[in-house]
C-alpha positions, -999 to 999 in steps of 0.1 A, spaced: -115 -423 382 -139 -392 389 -125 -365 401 -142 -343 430 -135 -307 417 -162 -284 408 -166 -276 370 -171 -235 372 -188 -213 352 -159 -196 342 -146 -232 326 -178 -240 306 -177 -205 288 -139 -214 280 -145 -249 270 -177 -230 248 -153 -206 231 -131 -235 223 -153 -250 203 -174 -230 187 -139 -214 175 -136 -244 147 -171 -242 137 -171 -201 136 -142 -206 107 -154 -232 90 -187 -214 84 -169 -183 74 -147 -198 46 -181 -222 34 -207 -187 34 -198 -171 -4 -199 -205 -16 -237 -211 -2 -247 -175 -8 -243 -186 -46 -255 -216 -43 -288 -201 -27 -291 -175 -57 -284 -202 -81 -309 -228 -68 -337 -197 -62 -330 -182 -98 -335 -219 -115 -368 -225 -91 -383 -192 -106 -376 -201 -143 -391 -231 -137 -424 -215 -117 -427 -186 -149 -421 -220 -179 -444 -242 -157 -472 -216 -154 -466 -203 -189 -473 -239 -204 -504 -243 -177 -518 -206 -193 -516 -219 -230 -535 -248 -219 -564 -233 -204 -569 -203 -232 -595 -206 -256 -593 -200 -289 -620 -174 -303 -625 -171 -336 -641 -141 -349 -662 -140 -383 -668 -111 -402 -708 -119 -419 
């Protein structure tokens, strides 16, 4: 059945609140669990960047051998 009575501002704020309440908390109790999971994963991508470009480095130097006559 609909109903006819007007939905006010005052109950879409409160009906808001309600329910971002749940998410506010949850995200609270999950944040020091991604903050070291963010270091973690950036830490490991920058060991691999430095190994990765080291290996590309020995690759591309020549060797120069120098003779004394």
């Amino acid at each position: 059945m609909a109903t006819t009575a007007k939905i006010s501002r005052d109950d879409l704020e409160a009906k808001l609140r309600e329910m971002s309440g749940g998410v506010e908390e949850t995200v609270e109790a999950a944040r020091p669990k991604l903050i070291s999971t963010a270091v973690g994963a950036a830490v490991l991508a920058l060991l691999v960047a430095y190994l990765l470009g080291r290996r590309r480095g020995r690759a591309r130097s020549a060797v120069v051998e120098i003779r004394k006559v």
